[in-house]
N, C-alpha and C positions, 0 to 999 in steps of 0.2 A: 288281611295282611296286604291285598294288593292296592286298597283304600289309603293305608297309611302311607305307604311307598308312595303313592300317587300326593298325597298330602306331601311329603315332603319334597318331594320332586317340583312343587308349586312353591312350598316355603322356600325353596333353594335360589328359585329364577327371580322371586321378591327379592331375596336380599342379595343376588347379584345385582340385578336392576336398580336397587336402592346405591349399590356401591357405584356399580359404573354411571350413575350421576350425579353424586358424590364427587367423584374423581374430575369429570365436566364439570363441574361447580368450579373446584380446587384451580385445574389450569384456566379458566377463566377469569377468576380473579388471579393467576398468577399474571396471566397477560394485561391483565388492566394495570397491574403494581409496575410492570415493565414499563406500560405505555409513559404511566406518571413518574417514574425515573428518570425516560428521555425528555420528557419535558421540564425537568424542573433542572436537569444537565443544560438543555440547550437555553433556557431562562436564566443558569449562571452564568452563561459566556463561555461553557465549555466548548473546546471548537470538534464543530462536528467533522465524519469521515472525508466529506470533503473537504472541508477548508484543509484539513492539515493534507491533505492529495496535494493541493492545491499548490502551500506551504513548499511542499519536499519538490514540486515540479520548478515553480520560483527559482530554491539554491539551487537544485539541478542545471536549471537553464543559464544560473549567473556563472557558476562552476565550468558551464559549456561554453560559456563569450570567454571570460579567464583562460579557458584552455589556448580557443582559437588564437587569441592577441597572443599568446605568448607562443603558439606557432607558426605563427606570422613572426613575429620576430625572431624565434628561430631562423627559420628561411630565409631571414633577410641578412643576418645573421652567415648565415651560411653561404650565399650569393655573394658574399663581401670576403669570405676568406679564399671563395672559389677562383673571385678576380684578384687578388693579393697573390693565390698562388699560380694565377697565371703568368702576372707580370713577374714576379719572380723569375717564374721559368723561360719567360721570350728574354729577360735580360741576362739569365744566365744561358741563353741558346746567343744570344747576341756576343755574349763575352766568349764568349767558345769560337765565334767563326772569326773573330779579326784578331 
């Protein structure tokens, strides 16, 4: 009885062994099917993780001069109504005193 047990307990670790390299076979060739996916992506012209980084930093940065110019002219903008409502105010401080 304890022969058999033992037999099987030997058949058992075979055919876990057989499996768990089996399974290593499996993701190995799944990695290799990945590798020759990204290759044959970046062989079409698909744009890789960087360029499109790259891309989004670009409009980022054009979107960022856009902004500045047009806070600048705000500003300037604003400096022109500031002196507008000065001289308003000295000419109506002027019309006031005589």
């Amino acid at each position: 009885m304890s022969i058999a047990f033992i037999v099987t307990l030997v058949c058992l670790a075979l055919v876990a062994g057989y499996a768990a390299r089996q399974m290593q076979d499996i993701r190995e060739k799944d990695d290799k099917i990945e590798e020759q996916r990204a290759e044959i992506e970046r062989m079409r012209g698909k744009p890789s993780v960087i360029e499109e980084q790259a891309r989004v930093i670009d409009t980022l940065s054009e979107e960022n001069d856009d902004l500045r110019i047009e806070n600048r002219d705000l500003r300037q903008s604003s400096a022109n109504h500031e002196a507008n409502l000065e001289m308003v105010l000295d000419g109506m401080e002027s019309d006031q005193s005589s």
